[in-house]
mmCIF file of the C-alpha atoms, coordinates in Angstrom:
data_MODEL
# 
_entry.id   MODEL 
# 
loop_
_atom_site.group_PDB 
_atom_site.id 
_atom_site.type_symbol 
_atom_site.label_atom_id 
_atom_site.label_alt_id 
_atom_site.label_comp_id 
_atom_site.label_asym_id 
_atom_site.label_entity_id 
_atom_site.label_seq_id 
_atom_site.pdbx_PDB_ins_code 
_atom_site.Cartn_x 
_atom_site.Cartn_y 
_atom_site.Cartn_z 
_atom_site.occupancy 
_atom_site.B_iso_or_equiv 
_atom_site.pdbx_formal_charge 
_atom_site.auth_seq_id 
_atom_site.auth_comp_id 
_atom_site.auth_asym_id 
_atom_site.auth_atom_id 
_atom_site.pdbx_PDB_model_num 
ATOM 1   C CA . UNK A 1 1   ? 61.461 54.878 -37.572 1.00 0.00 ? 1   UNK A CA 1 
ATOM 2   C CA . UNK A 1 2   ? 58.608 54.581 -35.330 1.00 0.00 ? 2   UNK A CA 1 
ATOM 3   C CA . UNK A 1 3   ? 58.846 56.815 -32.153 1.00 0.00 ? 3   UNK A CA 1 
ATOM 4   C CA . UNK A 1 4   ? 56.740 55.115 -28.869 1.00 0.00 ? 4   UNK A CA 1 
ATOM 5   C CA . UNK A 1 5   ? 55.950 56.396 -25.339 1.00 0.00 ? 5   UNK A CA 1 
ATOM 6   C CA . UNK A 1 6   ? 55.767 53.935 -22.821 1.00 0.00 ? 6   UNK A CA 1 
ATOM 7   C CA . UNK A 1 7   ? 53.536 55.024 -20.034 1.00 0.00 ? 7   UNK A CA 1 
ATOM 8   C CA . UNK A 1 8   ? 52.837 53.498 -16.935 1.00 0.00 ? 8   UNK A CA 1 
ATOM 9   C CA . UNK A 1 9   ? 53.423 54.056 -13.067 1.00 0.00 ? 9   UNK A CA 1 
ATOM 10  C CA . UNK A 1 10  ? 56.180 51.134 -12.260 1.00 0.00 ? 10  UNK A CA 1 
ATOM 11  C CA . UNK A 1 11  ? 59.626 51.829 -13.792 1.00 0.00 ? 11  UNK A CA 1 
ATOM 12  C CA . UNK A 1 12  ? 60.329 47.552 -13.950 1.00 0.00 ? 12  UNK A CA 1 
ATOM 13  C CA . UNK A 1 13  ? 57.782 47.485 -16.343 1.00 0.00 ? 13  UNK A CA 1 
ATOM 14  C CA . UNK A 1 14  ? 58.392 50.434 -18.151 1.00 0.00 ? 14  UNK A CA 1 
ATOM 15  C CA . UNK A 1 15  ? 62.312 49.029 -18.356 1.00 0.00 ? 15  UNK A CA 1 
ATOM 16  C CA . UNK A 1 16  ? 61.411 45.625 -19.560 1.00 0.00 ? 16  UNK A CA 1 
ATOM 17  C CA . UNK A 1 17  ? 58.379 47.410 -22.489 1.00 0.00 ? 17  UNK A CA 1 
ATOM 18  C CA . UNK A 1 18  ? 61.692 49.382 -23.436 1.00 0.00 ? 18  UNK A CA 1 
ATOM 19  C CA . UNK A 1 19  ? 63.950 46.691 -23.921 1.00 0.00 ? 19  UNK A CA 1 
ATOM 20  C CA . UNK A 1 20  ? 61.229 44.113 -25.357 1.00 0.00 ? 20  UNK A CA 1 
ATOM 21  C CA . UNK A 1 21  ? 60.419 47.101 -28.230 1.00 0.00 ? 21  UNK A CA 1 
ATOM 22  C CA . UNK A 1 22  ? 64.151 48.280 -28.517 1.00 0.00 ? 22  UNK A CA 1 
ATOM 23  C CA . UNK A 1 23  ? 64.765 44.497 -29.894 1.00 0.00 ? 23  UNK A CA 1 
ATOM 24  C CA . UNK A 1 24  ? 63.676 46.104 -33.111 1.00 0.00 ? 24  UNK A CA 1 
ATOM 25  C CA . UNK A 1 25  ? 65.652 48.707 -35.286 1.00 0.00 ? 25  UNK A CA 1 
ATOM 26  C CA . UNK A 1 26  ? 62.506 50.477 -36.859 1.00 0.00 ? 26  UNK A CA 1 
ATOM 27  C CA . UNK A 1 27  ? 61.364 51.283 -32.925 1.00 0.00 ? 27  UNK A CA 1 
ATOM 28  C CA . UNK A 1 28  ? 62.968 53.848 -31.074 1.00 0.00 ? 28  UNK A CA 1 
ATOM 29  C CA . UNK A 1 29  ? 61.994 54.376 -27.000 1.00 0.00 ? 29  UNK A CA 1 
ATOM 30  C CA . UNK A 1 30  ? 61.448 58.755 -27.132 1.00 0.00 ? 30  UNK A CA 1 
ATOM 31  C CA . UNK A 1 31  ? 60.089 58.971 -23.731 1.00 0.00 ? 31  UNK A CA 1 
ATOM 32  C CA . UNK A 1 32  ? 58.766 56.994 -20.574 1.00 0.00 ? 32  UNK A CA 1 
ATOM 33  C CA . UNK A 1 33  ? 55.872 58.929 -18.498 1.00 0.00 ? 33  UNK A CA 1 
ATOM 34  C CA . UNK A 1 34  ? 55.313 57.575 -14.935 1.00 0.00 ? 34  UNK A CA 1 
ATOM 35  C CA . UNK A 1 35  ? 51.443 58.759 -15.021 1.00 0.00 ? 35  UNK A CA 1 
ATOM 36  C CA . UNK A 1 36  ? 48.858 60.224 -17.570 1.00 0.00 ? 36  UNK A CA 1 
ATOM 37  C CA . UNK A 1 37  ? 49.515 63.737 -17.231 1.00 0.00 ? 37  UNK A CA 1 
ATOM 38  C CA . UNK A 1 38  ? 53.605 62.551 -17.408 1.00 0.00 ? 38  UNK A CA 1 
ATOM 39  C CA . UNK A 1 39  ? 52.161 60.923 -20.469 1.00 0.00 ? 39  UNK A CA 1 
ATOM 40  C CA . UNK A 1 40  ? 50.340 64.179 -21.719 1.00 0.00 ? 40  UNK A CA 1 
ATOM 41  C CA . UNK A 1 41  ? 53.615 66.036 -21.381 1.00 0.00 ? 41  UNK A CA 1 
ATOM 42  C CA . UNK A 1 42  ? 56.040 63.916 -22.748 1.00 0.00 ? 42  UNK A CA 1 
ATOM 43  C CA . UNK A 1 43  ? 53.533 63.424 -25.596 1.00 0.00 ? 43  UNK A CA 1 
ATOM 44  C CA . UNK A 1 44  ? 53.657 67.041 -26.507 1.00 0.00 ? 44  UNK A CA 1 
ATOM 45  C CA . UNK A 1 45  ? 57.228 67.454 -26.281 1.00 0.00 ? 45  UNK A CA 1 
ATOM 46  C CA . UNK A 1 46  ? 58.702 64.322 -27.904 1.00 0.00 ? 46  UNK A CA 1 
ATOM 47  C CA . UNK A 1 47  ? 56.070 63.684 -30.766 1.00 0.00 ? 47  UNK A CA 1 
ATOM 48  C CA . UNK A 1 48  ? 55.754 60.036 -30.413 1.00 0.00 ? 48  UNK A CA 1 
ATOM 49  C CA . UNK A 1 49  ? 53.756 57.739 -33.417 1.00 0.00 ? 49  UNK A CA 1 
ATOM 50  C CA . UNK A 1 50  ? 52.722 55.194 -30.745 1.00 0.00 ? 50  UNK A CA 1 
ATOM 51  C CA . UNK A 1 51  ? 51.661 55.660 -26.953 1.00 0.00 ? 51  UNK A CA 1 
ATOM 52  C CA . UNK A 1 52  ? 51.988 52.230 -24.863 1.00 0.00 ? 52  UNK A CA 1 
ATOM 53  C CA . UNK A 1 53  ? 49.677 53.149 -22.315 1.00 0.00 ? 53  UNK A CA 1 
ATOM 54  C CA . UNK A 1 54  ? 48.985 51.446 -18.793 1.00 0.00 ? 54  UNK A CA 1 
ATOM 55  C CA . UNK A 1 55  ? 45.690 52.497 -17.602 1.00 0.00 ? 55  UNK A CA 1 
ATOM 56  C CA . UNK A 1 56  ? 46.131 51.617 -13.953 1.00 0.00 ? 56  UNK A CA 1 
ATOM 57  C CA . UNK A 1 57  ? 48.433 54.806 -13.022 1.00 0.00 ? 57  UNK A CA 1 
ATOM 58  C CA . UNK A 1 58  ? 47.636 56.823 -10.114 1.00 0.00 ? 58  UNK A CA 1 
ATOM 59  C CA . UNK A 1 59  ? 46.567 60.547 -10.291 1.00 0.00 ? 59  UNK A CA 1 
ATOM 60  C CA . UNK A 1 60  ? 45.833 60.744 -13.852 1.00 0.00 ? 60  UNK A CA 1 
ATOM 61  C CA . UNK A 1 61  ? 44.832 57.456 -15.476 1.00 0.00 ? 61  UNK A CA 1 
ATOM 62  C CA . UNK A 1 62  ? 45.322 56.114 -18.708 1.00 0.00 ? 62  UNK A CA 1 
ATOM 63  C CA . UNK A 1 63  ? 41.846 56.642 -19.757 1.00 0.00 ? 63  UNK A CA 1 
ATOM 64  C CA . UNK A 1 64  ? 41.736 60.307 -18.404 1.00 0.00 ? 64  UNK A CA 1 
ATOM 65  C CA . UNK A 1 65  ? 45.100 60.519 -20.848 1.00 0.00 ? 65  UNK A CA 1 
ATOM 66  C CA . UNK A 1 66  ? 44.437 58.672 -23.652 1.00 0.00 ? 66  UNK A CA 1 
ATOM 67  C CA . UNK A 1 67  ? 40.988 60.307 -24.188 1.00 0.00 ? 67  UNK A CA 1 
ATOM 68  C CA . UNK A 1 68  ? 42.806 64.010 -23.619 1.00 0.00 ? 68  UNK A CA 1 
ATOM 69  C CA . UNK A 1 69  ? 45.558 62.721 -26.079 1.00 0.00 ? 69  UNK A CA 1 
ATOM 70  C CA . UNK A 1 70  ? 43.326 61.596 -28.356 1.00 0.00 ? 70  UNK A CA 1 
ATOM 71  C CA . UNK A 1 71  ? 41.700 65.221 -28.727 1.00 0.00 ? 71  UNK A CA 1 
ATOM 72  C CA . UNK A 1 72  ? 44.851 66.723 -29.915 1.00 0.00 ? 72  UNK A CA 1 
ATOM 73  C CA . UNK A 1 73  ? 45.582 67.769 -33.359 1.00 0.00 ? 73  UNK A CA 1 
ATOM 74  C CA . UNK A 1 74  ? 47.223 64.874 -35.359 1.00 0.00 ? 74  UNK A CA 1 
ATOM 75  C CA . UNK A 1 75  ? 47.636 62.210 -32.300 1.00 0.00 ? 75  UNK A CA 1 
ATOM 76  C CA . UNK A 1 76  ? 49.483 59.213 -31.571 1.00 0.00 ? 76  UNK A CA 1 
ATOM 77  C CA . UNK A 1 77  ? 48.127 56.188 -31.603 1.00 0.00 ? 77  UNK A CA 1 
ATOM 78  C CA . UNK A 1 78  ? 47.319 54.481 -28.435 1.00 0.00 ? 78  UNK A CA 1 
ATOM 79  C CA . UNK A 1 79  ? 47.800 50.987 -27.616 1.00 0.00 ? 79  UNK A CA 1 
ATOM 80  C CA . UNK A 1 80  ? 46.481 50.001 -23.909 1.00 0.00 ? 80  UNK A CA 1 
ATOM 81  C CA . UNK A 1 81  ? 48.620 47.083 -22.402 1.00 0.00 ? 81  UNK A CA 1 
ATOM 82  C CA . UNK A 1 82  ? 46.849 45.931 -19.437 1.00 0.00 ? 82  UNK A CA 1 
ATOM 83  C CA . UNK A 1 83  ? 46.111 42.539 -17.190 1.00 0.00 ? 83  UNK A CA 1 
ATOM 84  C CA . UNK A 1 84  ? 42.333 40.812 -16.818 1.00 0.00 ? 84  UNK A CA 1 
ATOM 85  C CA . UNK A 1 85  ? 39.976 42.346 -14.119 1.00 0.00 ? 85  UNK A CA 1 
ATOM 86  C CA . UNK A 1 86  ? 39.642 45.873 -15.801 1.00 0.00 ? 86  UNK A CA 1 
ATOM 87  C CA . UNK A 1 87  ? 36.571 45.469 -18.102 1.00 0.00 ? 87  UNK A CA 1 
ATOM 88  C CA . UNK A 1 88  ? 34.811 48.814 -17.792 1.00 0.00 ? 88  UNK A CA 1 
ATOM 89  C CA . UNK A 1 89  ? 38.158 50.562 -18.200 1.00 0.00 ? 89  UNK A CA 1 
ATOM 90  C CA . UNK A 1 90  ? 39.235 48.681 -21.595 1.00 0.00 ? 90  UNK A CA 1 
ATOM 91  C CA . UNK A 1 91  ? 35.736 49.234 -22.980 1.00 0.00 ? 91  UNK A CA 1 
ATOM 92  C CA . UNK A 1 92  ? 36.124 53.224 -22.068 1.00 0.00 ? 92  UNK A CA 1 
ATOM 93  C CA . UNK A 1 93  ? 39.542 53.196 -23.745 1.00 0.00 ? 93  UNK A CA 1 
ATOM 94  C CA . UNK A 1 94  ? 38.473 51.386 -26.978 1.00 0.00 ? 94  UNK A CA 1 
ATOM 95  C CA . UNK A 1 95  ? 35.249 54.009 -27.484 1.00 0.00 ? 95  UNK A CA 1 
ATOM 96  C CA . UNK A 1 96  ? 37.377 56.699 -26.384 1.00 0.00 ? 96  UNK A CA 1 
ATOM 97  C CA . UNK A 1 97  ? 39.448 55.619 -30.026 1.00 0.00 ? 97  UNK A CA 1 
ATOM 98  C CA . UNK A 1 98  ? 42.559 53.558 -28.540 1.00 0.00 ? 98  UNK A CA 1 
ATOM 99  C CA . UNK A 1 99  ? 43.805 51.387 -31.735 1.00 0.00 ? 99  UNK A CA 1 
ATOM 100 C CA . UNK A 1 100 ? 44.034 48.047 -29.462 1.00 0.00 ? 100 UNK A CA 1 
ATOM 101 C CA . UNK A 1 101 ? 44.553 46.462 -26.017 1.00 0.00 ? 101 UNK A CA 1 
ATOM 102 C CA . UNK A 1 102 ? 47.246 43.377 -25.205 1.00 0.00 ? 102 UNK A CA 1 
ATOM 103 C CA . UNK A 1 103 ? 48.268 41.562 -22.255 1.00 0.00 ? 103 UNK A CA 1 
ATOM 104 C CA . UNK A 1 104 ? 51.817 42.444 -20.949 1.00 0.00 ? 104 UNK A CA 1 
ATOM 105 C CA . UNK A 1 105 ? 52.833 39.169 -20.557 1.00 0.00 ? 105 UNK A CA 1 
ATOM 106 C CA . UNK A 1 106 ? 54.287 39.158 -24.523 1.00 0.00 ? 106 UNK A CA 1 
ATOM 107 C CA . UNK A 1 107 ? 57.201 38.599 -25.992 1.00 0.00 ? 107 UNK A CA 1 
ATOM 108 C CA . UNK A 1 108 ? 59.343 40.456 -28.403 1.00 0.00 ? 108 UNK A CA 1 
ATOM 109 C CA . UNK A 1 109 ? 57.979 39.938 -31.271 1.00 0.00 ? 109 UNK A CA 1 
ATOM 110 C CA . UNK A 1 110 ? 54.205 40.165 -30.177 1.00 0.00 ? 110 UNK A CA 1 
ATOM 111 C CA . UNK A 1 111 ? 54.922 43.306 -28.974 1.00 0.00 ? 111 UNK A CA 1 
ATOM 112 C CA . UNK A 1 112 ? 56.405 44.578 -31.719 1.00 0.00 ? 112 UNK A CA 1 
ATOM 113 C CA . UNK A 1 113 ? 54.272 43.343 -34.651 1.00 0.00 ? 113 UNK A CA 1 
ATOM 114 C CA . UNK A 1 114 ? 51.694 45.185 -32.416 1.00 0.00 ? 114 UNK A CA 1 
ATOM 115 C CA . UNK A 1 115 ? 53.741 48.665 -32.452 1.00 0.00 ? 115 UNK A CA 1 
ATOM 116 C CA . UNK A 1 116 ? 53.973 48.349 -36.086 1.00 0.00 ? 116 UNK A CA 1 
ATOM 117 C CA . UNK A 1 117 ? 50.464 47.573 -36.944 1.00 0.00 ? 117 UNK A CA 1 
ATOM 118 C CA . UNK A 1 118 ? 49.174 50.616 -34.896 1.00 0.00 ? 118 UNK A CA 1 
ATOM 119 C CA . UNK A 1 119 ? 51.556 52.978 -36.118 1.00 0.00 ? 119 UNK A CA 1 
ATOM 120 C CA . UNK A 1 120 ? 50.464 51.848 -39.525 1.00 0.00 ? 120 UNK A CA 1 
ATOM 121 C CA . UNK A 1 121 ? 47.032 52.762 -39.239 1.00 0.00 ? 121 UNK A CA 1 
ATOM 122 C CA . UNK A 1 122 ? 46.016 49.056 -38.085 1.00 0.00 ? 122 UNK A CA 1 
ATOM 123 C CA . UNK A 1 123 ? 44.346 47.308 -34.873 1.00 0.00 ? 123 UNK A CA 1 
ATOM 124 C CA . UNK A 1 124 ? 45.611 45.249 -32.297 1.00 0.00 ? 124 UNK A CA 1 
ATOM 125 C CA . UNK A 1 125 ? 43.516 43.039 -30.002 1.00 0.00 ? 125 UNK A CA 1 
ATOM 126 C CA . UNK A 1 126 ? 44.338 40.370 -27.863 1.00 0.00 ? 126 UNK A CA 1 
ATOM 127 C CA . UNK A 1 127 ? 42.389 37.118 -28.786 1.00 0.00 ? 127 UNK A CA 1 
ATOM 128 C CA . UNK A 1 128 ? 42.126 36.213 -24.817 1.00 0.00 ? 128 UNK A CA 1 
ATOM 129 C CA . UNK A 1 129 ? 41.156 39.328 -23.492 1.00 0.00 ? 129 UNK A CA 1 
ATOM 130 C CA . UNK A 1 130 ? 38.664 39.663 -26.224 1.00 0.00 ? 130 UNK A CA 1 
ATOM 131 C CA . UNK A 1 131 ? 37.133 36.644 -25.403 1.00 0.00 ? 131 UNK A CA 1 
ATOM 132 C CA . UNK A 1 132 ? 37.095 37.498 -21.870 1.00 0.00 ? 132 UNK A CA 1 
ATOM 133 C CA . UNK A 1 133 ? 34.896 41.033 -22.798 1.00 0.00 ? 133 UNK A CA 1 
ATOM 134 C CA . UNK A 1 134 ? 32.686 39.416 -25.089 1.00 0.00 ? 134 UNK A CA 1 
ATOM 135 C CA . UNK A 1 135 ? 31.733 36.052 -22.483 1.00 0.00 ? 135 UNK A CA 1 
ATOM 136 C CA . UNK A 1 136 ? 30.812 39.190 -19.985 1.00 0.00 ? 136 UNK A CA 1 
ATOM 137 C CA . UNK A 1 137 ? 28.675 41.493 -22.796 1.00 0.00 ? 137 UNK A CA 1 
ATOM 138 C CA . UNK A 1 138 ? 30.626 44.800 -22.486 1.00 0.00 ? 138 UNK A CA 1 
ATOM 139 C CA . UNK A 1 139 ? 32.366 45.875 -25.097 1.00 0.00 ? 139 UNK A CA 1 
ATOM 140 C CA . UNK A 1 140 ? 29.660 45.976 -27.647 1.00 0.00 ? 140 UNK A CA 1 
ATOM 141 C CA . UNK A 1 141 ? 27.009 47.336 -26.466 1.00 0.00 ? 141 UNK A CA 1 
ATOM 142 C CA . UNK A 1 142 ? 24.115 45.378 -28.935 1.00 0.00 ? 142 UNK A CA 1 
ATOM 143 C CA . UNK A 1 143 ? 22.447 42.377 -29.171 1.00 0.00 ? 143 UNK A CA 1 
ATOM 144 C CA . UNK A 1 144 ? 24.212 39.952 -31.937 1.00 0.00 ? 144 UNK A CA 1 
ATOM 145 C CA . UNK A 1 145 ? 21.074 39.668 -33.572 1.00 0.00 ? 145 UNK A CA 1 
ATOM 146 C CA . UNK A 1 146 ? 21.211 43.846 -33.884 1.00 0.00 ? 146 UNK A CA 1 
ATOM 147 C CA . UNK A 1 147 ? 24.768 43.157 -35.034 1.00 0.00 ? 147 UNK A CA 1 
ATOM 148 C CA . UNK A 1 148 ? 23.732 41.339 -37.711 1.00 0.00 ? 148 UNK A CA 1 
ATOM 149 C CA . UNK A 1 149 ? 21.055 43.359 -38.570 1.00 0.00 ? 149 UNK A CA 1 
ATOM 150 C CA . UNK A 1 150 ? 23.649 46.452 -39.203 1.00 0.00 ? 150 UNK A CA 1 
ATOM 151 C CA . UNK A 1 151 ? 25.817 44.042 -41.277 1.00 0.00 ? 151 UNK A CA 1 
ATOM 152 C CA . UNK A 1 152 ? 23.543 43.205 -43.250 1.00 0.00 ? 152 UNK A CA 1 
ATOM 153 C CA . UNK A 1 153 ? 22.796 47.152 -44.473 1.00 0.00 ? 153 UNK A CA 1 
ATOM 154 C CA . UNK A 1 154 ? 26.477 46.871 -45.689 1.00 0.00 ? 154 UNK A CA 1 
ATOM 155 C CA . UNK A 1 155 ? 27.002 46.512 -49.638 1.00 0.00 ? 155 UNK A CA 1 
ATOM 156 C CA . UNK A 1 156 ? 29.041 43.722 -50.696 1.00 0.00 ? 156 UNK A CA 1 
ATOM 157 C CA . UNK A 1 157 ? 32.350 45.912 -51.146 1.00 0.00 ? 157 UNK A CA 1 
ATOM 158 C CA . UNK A 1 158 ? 31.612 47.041 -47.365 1.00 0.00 ? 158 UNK A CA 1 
ATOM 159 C CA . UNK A 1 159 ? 31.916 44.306 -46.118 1.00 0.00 ? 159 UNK A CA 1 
ATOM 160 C CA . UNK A 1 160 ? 35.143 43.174 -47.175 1.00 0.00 ? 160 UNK A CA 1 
ATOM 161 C CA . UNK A 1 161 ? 36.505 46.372 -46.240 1.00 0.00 ? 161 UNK A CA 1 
ATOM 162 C CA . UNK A 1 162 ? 34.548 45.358 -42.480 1.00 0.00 ? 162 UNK A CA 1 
ATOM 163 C CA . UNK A 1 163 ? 35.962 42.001 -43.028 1.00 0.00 ? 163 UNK A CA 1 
ATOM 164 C CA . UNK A 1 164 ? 39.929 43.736 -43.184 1.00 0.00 ? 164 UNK A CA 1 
ATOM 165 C CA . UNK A 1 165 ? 39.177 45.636 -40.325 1.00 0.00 ? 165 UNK A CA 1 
ATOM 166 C CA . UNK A 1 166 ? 37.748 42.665 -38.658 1.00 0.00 ? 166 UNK A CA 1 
ATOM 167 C CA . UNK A 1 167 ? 41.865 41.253 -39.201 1.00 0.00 ? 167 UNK A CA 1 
ATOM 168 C CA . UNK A 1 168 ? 42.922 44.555 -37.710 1.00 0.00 ? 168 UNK A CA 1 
ATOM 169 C CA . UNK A 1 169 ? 44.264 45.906 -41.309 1.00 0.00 ? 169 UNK A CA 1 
ATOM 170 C CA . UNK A 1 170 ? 44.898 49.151 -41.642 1.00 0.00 ? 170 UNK A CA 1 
ATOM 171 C CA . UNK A 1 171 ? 43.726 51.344 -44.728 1.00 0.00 ? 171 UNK A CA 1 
ATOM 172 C CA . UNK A 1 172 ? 47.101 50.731 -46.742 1.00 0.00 ? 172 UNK A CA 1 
ATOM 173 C CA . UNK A 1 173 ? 47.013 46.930 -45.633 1.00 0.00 ? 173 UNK A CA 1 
ATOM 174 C CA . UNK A 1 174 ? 42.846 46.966 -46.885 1.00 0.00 ? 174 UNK A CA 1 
ATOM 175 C CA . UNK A 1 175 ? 43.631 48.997 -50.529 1.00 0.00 ? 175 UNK A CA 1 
ATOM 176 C CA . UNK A 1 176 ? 46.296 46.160 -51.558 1.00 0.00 ? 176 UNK A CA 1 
ATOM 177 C CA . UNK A 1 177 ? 44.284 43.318 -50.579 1.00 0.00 ? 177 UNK A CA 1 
ATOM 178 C CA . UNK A 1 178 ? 41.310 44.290 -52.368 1.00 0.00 ? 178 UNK A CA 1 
ATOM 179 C CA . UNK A 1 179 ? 42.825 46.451 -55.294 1.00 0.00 ? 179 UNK A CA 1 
ATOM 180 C CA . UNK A 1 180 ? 41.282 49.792 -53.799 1.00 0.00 ? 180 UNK A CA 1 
ATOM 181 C CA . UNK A 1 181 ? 43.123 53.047 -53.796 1.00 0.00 ? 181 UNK A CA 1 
ATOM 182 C CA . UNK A 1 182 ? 44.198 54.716 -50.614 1.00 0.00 ? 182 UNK A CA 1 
ATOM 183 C CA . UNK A 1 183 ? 41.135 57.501 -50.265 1.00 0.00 ? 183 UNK A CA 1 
ATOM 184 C CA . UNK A 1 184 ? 38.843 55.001 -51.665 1.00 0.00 ? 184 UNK A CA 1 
ATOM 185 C CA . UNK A 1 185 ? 39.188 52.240 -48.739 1.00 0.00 ? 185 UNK A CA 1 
ATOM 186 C CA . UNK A 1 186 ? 38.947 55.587 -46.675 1.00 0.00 ? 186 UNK A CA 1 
ATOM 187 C CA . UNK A 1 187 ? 35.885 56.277 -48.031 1.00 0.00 ? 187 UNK A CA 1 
ATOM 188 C CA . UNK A 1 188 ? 34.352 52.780 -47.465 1.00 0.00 ? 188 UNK A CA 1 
ATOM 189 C CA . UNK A 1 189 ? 35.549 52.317 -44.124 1.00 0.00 ? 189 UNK A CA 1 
ATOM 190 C CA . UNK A 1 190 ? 33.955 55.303 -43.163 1.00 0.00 ? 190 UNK A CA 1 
ATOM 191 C CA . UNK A 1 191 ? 30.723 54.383 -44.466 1.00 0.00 ? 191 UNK A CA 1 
ATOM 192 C CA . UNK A 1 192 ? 30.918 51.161 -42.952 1.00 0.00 ? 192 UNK A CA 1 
ATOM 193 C CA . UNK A 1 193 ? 31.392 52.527 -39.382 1.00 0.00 ? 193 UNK A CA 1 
ATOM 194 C CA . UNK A 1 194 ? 28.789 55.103 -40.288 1.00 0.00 ? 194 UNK A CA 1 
ATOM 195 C CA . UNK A 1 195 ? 26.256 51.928 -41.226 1.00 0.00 ? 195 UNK A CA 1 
ATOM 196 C CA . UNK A 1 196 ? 27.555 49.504 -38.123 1.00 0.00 ? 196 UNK A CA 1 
ATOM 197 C CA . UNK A 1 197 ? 26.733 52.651 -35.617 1.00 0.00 ? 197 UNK A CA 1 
ATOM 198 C CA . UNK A 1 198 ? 29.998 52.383 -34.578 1.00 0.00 ? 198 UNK A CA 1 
ATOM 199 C CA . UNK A 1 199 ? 32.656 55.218 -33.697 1.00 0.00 ? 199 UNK A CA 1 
ATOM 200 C CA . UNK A 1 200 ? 35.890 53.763 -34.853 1.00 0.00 ? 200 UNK A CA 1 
ATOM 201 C CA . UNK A 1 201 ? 37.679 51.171 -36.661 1.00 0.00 ? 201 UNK A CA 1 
ATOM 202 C CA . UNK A 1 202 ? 38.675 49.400 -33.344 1.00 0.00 ? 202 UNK A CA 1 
ATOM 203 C CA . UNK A 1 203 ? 35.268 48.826 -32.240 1.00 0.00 ? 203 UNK A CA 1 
ATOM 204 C CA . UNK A 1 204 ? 34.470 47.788 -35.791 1.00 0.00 ? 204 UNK A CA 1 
ATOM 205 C CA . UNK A 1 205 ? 36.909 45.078 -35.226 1.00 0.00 ? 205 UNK A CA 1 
ATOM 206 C CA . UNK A 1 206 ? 35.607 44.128 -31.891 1.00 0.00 ? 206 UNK A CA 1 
ATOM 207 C CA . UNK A 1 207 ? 32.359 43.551 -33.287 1.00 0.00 ? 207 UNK A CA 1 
ATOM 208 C CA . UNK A 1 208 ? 33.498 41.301 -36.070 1.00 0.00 ? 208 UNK A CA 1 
ATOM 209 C CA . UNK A 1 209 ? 35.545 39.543 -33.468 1.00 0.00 ? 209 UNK A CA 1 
ATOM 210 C CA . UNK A 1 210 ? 32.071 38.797 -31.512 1.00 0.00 ? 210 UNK A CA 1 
ATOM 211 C CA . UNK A 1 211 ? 30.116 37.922 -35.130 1.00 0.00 ? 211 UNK A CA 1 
ATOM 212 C CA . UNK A 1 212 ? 33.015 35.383 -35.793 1.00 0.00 ? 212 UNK A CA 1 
ATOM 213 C CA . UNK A 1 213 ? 32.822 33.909 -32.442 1.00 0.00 ? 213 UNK A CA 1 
ATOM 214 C CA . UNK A 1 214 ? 28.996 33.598 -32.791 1.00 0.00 ? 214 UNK A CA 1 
ATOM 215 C CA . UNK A 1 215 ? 29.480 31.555 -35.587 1.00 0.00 ? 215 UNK A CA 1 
ATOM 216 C CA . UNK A 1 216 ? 31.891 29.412 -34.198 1.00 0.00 ? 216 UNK A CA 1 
ATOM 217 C CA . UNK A 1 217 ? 30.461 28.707 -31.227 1.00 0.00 ? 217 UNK A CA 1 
ATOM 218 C CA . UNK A 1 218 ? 32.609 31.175 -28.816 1.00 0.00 ? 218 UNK A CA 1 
ATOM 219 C CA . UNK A 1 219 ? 36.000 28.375 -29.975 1.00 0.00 ? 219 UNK A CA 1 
ATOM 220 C CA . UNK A 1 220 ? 39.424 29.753 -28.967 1.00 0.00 ? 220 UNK A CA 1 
# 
């Protein structure tokens, strides 16, 4: 069973996350937090695998908390749900290690193929927001021509392990596809992020997301 958090400020929205997640019988709702340090609290008392975090929230934002979070022993994953206009703040979240950002306009089972792929190690971004980042420059901070210069120190087994995280896999999802064992995909991921300059396996993604648009000419 995978225990989530929903955090954010309006209780409609927290109401309809619940019920949208709930739909599913390996999900189970342990807490709703009406602001980051809510979030912070409830996070420490009801243990959950997956944090669905708003960043908007007054007092305490969801940056503030997910970074704080974050630098806890053994944390949850964080998944930022947000709407377009907040560029700077999804960028912050993503190198501050959140696993993913999606709209909130999704429906059931969007929302919870994205629960489960976070909780399993895994990466969630949404294609439109994505696209949105990358037409503005901000969320990797490098030329594509530097992008492809890191790539291209990668051996050829690291970059099918970039390639998987590229698809948002997680490390058990990456060792079955390519016939790896568990610590040895662990190993090559971390020499890939290590080679690509990046700090986690969500901006590793993000940057493969930009390479692929590059080289399809920025198509939907």
């Amino acid at each position: 069973m995978i225990r989530v958090l929903i955090a954010d400020d309006d209780a409609l929205v927290r109401a309809g996350i619940r019920a949208l997640v709930e739909a599913s019988p390996q999900i189970t709702v342990t807490g709703e937090a009406r602001d980051g340090l809510d979030a912070l609290d409830q996070a420490g008392h009801c243990r959950p695998d997956v944090v669905l975090m708003d960043i908007e929230m007054p007092g305490c934002d969801g940056l503030a908390a997910t970074r704080r979070l974050l630098e806890r022993p053994d944390p949850p994953k964080v998944l930022v749900l947000t709407t377009f206009g907040m560029d700077e703040n999804i960028t912050a979240a993503l190198h501050a290690g959140a696993s993913g950002f999606l709209l909130k306009q999704l429906n059931p089972e969007q929302l919870i193929h994205a629960v489960c792929t976070v909780a399993a190690g895994g990466t969630v971004l949404s294609p439109t927001v994505t696209r949105q980042l990358l037409s503005r420059g901000t969320p990797v901070p490098r030329r594509t021509a530097e992008a492809r210069a890191l790539v291209a120190r990668l051996s050829a087994r690291e970059r099918e392990v970039f390639a998987c995280l590229g698809e948002g896999m997680s490390n058990a999802g990456i060792a079955e596809k390519l016939y790896m064992s568990p610590s040895t995909v662990k190993t090559y991921v971390s020499r890939a992020l290590t080679k690509l300059d990046v700090d986690n396996r969500t901006q590793a993604a993000l940057l493969a997301y930009e390479l692929n648009l590059c080289e399809t000419g920025g198509n939907p």
